[in-house]
PAVEXLO-517145 format. One line per field, with one value per residue: residue number from 1; residue in one letter; x, y, z of N, C-alpha, C in turn. Coordinates in pm, whole numbers. Example, Ala and Ser with C-alpha at 12.3 -4.5 7.8 and 13.67 -1.06 7.14 Angstrom:
<nodes>
pos = (1/2)
code = (A/S)
npx = (1319/1285)
npy = (-569/-225)
npz = (780/708)
capx = (1230/1367)
capy = (-450/-106)
capz = (780/714)
cpx = (1320/1290)
cpy = (-330/3)
cpz = (780/787)
</nodes>
This chain:
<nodes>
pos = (1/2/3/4/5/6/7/8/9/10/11/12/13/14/15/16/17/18/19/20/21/22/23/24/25/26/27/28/29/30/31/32/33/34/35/36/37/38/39/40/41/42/43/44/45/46/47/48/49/50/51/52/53/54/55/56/57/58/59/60/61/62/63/64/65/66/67/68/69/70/71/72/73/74/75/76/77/78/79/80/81/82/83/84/85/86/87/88/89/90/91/92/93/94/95/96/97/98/99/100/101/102/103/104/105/106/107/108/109/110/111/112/113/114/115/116/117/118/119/120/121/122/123/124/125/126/127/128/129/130/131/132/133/134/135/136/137/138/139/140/141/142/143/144/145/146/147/148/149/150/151/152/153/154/155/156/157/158/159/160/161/162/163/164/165/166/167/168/169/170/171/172/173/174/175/176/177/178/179/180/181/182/183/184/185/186/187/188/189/190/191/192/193/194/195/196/197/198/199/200/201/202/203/204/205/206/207/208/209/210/211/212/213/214/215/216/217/218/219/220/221/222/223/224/225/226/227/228/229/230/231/232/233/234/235/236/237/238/239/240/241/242/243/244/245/246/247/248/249/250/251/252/253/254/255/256/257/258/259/260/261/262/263/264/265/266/267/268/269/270/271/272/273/274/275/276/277/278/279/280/281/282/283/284/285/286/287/288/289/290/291/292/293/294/295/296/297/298/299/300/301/302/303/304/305/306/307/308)
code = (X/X/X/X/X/X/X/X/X/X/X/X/X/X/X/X/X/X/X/X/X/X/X/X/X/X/X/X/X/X/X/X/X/X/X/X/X/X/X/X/X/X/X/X/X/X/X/X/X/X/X/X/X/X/X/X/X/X/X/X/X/X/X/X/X/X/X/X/X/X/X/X/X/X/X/X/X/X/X/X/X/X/X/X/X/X/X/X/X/X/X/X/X/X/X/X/X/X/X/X/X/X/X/X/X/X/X/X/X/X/X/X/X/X/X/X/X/X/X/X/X/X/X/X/X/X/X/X/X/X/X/X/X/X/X/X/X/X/X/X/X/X/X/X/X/X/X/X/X/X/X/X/X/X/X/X/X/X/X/X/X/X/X/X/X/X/X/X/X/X/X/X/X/X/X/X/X/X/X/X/X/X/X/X/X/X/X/X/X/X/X/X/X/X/X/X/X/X/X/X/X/X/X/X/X/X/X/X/X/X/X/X/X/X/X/X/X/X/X/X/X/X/X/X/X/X/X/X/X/X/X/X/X/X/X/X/X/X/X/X/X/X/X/X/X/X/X/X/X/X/X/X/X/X/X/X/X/X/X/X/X/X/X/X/X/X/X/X/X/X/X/X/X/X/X/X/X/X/X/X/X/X/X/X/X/X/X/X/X/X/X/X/X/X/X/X/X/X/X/X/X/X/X/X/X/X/X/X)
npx = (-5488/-5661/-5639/-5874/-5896/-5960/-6073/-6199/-6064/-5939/-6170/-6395/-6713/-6717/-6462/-6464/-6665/-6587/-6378/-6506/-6629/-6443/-6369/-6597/-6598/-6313/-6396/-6584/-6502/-6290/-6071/-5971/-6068/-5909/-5910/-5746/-5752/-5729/-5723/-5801/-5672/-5396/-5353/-5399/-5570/-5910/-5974/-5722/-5751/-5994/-5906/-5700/-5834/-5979/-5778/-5649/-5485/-5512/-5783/-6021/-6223/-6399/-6611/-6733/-7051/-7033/-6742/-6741/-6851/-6675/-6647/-6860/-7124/-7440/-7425/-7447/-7727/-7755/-7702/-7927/-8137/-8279/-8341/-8363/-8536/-8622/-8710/-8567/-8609/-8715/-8574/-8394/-8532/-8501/-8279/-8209/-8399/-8508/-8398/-8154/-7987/-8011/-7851/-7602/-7552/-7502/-7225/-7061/-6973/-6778/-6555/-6516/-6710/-6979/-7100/-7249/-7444/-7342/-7515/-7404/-7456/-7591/-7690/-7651/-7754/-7535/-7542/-7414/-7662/-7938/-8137/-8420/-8649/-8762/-8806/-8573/-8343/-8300/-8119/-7900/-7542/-7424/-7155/-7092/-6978/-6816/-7106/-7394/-7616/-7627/-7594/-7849/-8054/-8008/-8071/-8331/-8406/-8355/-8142/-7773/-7532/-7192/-6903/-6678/-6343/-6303/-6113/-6106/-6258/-6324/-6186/-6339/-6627/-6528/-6428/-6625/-6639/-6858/-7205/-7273/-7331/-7313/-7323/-7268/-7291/-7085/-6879/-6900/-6798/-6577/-6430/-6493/-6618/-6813/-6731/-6710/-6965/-7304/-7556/-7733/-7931/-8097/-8113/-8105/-8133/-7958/-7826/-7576/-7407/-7219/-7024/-6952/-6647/-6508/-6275/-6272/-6174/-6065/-6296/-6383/-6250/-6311/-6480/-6746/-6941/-6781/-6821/-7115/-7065/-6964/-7081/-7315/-7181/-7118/-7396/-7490/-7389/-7559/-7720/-7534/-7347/-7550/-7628/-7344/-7294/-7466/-7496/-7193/-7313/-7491/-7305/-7117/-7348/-7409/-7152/-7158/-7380/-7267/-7053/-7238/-7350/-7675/-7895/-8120/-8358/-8537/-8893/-9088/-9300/-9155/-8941/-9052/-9136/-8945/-8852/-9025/-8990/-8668/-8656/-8757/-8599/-8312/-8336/-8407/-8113/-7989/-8113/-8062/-7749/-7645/-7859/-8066/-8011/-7968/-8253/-8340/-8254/-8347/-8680/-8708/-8573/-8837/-9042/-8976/-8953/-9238/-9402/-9294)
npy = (-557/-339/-118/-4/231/332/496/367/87/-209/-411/-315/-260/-130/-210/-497/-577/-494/-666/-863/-820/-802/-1071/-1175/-1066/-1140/-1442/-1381/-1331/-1486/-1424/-1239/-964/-821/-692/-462/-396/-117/-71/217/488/425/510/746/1062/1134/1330/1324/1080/1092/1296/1082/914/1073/1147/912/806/656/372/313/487/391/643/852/1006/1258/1380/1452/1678/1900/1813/1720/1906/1822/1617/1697/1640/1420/1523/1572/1581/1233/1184/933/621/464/219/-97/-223/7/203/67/84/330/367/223/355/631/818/731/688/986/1076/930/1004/1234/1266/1229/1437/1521/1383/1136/783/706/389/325/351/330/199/304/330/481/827/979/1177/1314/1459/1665/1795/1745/1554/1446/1562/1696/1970/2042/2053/2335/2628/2454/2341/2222/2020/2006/1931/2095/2199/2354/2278/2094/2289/2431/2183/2194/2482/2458/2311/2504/2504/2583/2536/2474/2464/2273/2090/1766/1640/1787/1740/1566/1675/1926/1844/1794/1981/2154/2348/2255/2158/1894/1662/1500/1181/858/557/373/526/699/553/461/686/709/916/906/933/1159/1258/1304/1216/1011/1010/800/822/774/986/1103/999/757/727/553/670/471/484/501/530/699/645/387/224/229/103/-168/-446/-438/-657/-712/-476/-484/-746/-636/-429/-552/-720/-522/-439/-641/-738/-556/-617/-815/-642/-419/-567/-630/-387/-353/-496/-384/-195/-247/-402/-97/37/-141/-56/183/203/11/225/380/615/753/654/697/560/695/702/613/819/1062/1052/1137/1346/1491/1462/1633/1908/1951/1876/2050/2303/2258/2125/2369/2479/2363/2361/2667/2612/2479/2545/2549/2274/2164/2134/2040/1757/1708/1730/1505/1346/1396/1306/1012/911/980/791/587)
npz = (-2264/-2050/-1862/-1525/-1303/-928/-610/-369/-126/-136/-55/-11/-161/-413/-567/-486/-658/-904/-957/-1000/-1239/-1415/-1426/-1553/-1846/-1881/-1959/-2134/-2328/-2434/-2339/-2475/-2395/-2106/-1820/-1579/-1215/-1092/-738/-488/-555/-676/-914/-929/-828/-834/-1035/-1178/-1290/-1380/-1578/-1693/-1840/-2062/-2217/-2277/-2153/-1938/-1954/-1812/-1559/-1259/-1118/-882/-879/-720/-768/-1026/-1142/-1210/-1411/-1632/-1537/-1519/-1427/-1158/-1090/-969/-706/-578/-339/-254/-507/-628/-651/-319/-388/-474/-790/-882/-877/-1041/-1287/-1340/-1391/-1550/-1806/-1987/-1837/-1719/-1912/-2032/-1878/-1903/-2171/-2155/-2099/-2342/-2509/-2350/-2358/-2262/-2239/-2099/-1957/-1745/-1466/-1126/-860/-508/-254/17/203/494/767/1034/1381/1631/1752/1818/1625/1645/1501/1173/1212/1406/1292/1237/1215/1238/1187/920/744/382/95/-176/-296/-503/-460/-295/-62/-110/-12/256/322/312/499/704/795/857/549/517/353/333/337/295/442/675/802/1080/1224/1264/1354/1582/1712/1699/1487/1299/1353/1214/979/636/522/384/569/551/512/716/928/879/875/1123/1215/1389/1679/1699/1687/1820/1734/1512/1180/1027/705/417/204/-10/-254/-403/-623/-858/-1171/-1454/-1690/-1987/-2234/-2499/-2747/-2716/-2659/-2867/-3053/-2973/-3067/-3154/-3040/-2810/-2659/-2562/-2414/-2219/-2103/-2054/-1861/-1647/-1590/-1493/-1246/-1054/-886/-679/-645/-484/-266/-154/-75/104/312/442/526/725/896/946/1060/1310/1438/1499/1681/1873/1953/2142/1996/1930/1714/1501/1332/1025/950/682/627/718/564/317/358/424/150/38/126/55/-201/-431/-391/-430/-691/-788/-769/-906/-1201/-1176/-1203/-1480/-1667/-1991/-2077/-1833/-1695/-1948/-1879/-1580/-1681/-1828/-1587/-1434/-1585/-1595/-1370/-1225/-1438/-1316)
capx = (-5499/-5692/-5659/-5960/-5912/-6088/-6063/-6202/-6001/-6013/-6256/-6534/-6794/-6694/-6355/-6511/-6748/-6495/-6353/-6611/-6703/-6295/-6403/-6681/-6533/-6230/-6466/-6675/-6431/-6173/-5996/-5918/-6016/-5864/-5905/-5705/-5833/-5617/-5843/-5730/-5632/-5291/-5333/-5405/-5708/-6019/-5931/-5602/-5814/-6110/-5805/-5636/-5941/-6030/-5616/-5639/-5365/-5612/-5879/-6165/-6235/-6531/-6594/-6838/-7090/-7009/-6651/-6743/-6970/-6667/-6627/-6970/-7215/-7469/-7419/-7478/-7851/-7751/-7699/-8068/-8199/-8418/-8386/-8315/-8626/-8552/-8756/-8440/-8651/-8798/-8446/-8323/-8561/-8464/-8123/-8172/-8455/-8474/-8334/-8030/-7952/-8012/-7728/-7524/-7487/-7405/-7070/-6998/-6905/-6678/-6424/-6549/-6781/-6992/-7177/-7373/-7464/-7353/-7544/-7252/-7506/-7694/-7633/-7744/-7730/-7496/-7499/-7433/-7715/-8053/-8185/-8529/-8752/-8728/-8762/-8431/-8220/-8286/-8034/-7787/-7439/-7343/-7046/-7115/-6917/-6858/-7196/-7466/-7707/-7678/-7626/-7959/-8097/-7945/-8164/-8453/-8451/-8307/-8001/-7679/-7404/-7056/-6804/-6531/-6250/-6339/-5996/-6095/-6417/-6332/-6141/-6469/-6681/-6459/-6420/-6765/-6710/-6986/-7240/-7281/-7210/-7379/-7233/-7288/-7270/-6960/-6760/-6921/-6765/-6413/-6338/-6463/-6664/-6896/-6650/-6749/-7111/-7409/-7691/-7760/-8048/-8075/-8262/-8092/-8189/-7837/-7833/-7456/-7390/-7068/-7020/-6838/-6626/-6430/-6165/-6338/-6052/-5998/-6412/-6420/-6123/-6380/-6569/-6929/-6988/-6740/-6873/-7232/-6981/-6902/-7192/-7409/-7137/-7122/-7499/-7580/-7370/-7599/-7808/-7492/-7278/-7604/-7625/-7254/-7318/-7609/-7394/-7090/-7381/-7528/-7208/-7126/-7420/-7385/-7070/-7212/-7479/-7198/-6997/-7314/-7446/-7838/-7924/-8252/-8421/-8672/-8991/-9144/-9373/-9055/-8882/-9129/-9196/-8773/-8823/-9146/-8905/-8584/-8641/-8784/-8494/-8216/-8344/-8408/-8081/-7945/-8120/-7980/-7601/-7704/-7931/-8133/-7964/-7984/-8366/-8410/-8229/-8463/-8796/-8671/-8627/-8936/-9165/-8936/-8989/-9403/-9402/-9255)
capy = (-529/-242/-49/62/264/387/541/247/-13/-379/-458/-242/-289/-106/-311/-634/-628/-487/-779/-966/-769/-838/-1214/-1253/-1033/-1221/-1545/-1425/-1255/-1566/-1353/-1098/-805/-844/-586/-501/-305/-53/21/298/607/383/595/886/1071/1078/1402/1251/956/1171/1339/1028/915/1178/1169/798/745/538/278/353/453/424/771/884/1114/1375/1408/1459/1779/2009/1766/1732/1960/1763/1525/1689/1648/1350/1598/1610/1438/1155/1140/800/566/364/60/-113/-231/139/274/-14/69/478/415/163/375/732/957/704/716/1098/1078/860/1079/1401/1255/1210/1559/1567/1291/971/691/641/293/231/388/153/256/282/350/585/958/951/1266/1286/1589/1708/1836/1690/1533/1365/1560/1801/2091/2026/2079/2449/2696/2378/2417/2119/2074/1976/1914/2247/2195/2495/2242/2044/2396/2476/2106/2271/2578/2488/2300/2601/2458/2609/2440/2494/2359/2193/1965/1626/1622/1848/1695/1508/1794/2061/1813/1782/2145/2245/2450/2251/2067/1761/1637/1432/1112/700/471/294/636/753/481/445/802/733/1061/879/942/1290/1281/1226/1133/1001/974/732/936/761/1053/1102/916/777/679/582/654/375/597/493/638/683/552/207/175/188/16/-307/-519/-438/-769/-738/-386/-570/-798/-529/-343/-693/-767/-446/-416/-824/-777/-442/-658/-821/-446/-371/-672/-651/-208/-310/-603/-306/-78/-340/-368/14/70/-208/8/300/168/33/323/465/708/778/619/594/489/781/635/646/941/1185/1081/1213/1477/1551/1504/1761/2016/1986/1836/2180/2433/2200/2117/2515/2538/2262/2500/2774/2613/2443/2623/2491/2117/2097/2170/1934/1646/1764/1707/1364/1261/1406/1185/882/891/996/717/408)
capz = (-2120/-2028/-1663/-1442/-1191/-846/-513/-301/-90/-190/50/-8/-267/-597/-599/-523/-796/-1054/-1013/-1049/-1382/-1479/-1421/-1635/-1931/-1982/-1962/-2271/-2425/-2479/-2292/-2555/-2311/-1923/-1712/-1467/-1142/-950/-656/-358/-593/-731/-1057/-894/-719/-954/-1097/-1265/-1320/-1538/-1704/-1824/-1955/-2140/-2294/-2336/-2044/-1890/-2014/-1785/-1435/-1188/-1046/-747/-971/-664/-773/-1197/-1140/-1257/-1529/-1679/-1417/-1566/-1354/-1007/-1038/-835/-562/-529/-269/-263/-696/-703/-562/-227/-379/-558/-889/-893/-917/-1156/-1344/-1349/-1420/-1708/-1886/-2072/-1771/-1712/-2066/-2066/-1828/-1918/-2295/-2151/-2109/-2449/-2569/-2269/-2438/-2223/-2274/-1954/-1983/-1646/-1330/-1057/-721/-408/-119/47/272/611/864/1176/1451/1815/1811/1841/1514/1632/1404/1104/1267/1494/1153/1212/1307/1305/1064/846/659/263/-53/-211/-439/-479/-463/-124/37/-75/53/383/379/303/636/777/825/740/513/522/242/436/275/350/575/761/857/1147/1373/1235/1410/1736/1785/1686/1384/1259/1425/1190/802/581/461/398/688/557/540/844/1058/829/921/1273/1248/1508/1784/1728/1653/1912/1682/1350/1159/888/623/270/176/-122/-348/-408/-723/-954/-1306/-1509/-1766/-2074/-2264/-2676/-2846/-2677/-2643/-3018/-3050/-2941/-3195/-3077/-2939/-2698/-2620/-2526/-2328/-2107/-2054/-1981/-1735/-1543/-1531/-1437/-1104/-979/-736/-607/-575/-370/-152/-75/26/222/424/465/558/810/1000/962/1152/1427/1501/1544/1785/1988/1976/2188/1943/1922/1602/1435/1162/988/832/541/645/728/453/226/418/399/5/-8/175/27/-376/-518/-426/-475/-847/-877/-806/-1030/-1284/-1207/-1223/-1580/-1782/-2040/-2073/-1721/-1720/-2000/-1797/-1477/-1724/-1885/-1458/-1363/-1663/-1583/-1197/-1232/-1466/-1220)
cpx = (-5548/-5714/-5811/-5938/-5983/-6006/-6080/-6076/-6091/-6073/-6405/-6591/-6731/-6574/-6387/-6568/-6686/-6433/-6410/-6651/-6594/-6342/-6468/-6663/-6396/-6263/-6486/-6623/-6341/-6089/-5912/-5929/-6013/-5891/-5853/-5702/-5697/-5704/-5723/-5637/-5474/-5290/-5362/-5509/-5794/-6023/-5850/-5662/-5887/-6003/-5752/-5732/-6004/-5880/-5609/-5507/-5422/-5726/-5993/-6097/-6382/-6520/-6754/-6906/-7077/-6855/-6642/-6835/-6859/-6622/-6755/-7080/-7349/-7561/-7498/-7640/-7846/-7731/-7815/-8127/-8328/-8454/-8416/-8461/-8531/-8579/-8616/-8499/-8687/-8663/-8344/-8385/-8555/-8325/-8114/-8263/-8439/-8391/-8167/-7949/-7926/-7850/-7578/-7477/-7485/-7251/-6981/-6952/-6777/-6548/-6429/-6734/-6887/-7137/-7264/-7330/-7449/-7411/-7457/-7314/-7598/-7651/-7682/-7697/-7688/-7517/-7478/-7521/-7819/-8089/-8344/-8643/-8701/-8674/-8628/-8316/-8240/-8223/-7877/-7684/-7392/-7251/-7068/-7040/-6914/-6982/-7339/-7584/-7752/-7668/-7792/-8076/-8115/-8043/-8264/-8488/-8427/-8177/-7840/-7597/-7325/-6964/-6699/-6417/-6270/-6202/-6001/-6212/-6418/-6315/-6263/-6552/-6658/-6465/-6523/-6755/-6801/-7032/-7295/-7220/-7326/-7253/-7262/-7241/-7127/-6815/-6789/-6884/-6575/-6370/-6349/-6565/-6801/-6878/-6654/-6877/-7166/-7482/-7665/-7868/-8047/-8199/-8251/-8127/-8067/-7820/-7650/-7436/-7252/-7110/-6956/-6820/-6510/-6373/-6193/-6292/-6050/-6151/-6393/-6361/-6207/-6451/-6754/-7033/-6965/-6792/-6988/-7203/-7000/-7008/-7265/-7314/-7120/-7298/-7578/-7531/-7405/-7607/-7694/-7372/-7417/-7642/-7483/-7244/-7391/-7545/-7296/-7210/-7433/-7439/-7132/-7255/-7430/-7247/-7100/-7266/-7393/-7132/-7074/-7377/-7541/-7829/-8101/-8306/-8541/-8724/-9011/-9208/-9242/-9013/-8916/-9119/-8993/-8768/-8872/-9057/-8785/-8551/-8661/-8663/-8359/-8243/-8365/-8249/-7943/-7972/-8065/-7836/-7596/-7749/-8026/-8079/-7949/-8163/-8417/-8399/-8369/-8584/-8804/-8690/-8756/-9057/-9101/-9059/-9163/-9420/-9359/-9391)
cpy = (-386/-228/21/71/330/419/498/152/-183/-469/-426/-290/-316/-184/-424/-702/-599/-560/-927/-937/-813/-1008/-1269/-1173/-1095/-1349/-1534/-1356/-1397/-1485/-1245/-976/-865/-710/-556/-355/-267/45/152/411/534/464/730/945/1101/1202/1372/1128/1012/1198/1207/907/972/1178/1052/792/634/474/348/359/478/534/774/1051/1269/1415/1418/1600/1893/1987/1774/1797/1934/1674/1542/1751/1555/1388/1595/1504/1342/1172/1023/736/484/214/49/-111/-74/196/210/32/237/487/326/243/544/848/890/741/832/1102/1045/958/1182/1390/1253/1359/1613/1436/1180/942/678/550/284/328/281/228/165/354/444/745/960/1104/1224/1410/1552/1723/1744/1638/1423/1404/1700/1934/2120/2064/2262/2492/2620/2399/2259/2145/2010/1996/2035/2213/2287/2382/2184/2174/2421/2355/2148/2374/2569/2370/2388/2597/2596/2566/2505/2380/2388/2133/1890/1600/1722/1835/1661/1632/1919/2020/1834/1893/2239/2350/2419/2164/1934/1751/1554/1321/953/629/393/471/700/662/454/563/852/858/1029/916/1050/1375/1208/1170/1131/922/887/747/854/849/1119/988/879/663/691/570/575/443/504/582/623/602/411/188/129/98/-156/-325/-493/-547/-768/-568/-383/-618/-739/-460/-426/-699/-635/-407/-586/-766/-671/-532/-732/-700/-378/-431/-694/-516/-261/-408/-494/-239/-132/-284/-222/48/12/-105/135/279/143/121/391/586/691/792/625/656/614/692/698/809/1062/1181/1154/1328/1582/1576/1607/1886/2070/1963/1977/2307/2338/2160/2271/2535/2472/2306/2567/2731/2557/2451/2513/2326/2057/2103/2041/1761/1598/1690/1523/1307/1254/1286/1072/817/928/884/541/389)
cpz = (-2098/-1880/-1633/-1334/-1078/-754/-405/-267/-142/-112/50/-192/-432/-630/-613/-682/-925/-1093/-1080/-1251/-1492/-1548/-1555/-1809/-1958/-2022/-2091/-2347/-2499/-2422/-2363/-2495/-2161/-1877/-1593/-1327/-1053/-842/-604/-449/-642/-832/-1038/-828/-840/-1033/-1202/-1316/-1494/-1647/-1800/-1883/-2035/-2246/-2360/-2261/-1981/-1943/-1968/-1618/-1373/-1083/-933/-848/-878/-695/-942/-1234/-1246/-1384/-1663/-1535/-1427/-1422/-1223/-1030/-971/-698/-523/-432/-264/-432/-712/-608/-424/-241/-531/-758/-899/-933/-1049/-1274/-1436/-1402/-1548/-1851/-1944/-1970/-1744/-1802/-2102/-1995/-1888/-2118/-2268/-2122/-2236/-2545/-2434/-2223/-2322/-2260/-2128/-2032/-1893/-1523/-1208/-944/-587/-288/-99/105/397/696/972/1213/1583/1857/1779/1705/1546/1533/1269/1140/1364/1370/1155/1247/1320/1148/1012/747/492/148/-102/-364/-350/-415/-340/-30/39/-8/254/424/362/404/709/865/811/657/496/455/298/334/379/473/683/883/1000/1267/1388/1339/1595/1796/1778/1584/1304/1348/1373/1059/736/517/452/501/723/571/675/987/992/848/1091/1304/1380/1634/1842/1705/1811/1861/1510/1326/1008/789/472/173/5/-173/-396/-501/-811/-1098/-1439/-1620/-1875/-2167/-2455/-2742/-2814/-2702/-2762/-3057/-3074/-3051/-3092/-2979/-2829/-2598/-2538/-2401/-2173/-2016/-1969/-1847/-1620/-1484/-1447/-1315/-1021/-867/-634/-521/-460/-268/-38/-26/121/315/508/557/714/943/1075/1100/1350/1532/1585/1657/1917/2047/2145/2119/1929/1785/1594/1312/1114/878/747/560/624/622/321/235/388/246/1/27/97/-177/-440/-513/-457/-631/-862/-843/-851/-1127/-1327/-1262/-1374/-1695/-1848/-2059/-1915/-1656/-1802/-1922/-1674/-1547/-1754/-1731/-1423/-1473/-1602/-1429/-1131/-1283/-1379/-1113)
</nodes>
C-alpha cells in the first residue's frame, strides 16, 4: 500500500484522476501496488509532503511546480510565462520530449523520483482597474507568489508586483492594497476573489503544472515492470486530467460572468504580443536565480519549443 498525497479537494481534477491512475495500477498490477490518495493537505501542506518524501514517510505526492521552487529552483522556469504551448499536442509533446525529461531529472539529486508533468490549468489576470489592452497593466500593483521571476513578468509590463500570502489575497483586493492578482479560473472563483475584482482577462498566459514525486527507496523497491505500470498509467489519463480542468474552468468562468465582472477573452495576436514582452526578462531572471544549470535547462526548452 503506498500513500499519495495532495492539496486538492475530491472534486477537482488532480484527485479525480489520481484515482483514476490508483484504478488502473492495481488492475495491471494484480493488485500488488494500491495506492491510496489523501487529497486536501490530510498529510500535511506540500512542504511536509516534499519532506516526507524525500525521508521515505511518504510514498509519493503530486505537487504544484509553484510550491517546489525552494526545493529544486530548477523548477521555477515554469514561472515563465507562456513556456508551455496553448496547442495541447504542442505541449504534450514538450513535456514528453528532451526539456520534460531535462526536468523531470533535476529532481533526482534532491532525494525524489519525479515521473510526469501532469498539466492543472492555466493563469488568467483579474483587476479594478481597467485591463482592455496591454498598456492598461501600467502603473497597476498585482499581488504574486514570492518568485523573482513573475515580479519581473510584472515589470516589464510596467506593472508592479507585490508578494502577498495567498490568505491575504482576498482582503488586499477589497481594500485596494493591490489592484489585481494573477491566478486560474477555478481558484479565482473558489476563493471568490471575483467579488472583489472588476475585470478579468483571460490571457492563459501561466502555465500550471504538477509534479508527480516519488520517494527513491519504495520506487526502486518496484520490479521495473510495475514501474512502466505507473508511469503508462499516469501519463494515458493527461487528455482526460485536461478535459475534466477545462469543464471546472468552463463553469468557473460562467460564474464569473454572472457575478457581473467584465470578462474577456485576449486573442491570439495579444497573447503573443504579452509573450514578446514578458518571456525575455523573466527567463533573464530565471538565470540569474540558477546559474549555469538553469541556463542549460532554458537552452534544452528553447531547441525543444523552436523545434514543435
Amino acid at each position: 500500500m503506498a500513500r499519495i498525497g495532495h492539496l486538492e479537494s475530491t472534486q477537482q481534477s488532480r484527485h479525480v484522476l489520481l484515482e483514476k491512475v490508483a484504478q488502473l495500477v492495481s488492475e495491471r498490477t494484480d493488485g500488488d501496488v494500491e495506492f491510496q490518495i489523501f487529497p486536501q493537505g490530510q498529510l500535511g501542506n506540500q512542504r511536509q509532503m516534499n519532506e516526507g518524501v524525500q525521508l521515505g514517510t511518504l510514498e509519493a505526492t503530486v505537487a504544484p511546480a509553484a510550491f517546489l521552487g525552494g526545493f529544486n529552483p530548477l523548477v521555477s522556469i515554469l514561472d515563465i510565462p507562456y513556456l508551455i504551448p496553448e496547442d495541447a499536442a504542442a505541449a504534450a509533446e514538450l513535456r514528453d520530449g528532451p526539456f520534460g525529461q531535462a526536468l523531470l531529472d533535476s529532481f533526482s539529486d534532491k532525494g525524489m523520483v519525479a515521473i510526469d508533468l501532469w498539466p492543472n490549468g492555466k493563469k488568467q489576470f483579474t483587476s479594478n482597474e481597467p485591463l482592455d489592452t496591454l498598456e492598461d497593466f501600467a502603473g497597476q500593483k498585482f499581488r504574486v507568489m514570492d518568485s523573482a521571476i513573475l515580479i519581473e513578468q510584472f515589470n516589464a509590463l510596467g506593472a508592479s508586483a507585490i508578494a502577498l500570502p495567498f490568505g491575504e489575497l482576498y482582503t488586499s483586493l477589497q481594500t485596494g492594497v493591490v489592484d489585481g492578482e494573477e491566478n486560474p479560473l477555478d481558484t479565482i472563483t473558489a476563493m471568490k476573489f471575483y467579488e472583489v475584482q472588476k475585470n478579468l482577462v483571460v490571457s492563459d498566459h501561466g502555465a500550471m503544472e504538477d509534479v508527480v514525486l516519488f520517494n527513491p527507496m519504495f520506487w526502486e523497491s518496484l520490479p521495473e515492470n510495475y514501474q512502466t505500470v505507473i508511469r503508462d498509467a499516469f501519463a494515458e489519463v493527461i487528455p482526460e486530467l485536461t478535459e475534466h480542468k477545462a469543464a471546472a474552468v468552463e463553469a468557473a468562468l460562467a460564474t464569473v460572468k454572472e457575478a457581473g465582472t467584465n470578462v474577456r477573452v485576449a486573442d491570439e495576436d495579444e497573447r503573443a504580443r504579452l509573450r514578446d514582452v514578458t518571456f525575455g526578462p523573466a527567463s533573464d531572471a530565471y538565470v540569474k536565480k540558477t546559474g549555469e544549470a538553469g541556463q542549460r535547462l532554458l537552452d534544452i526548452y528553447t531547441e525543444a519549443y523552436n523545434a514543435l
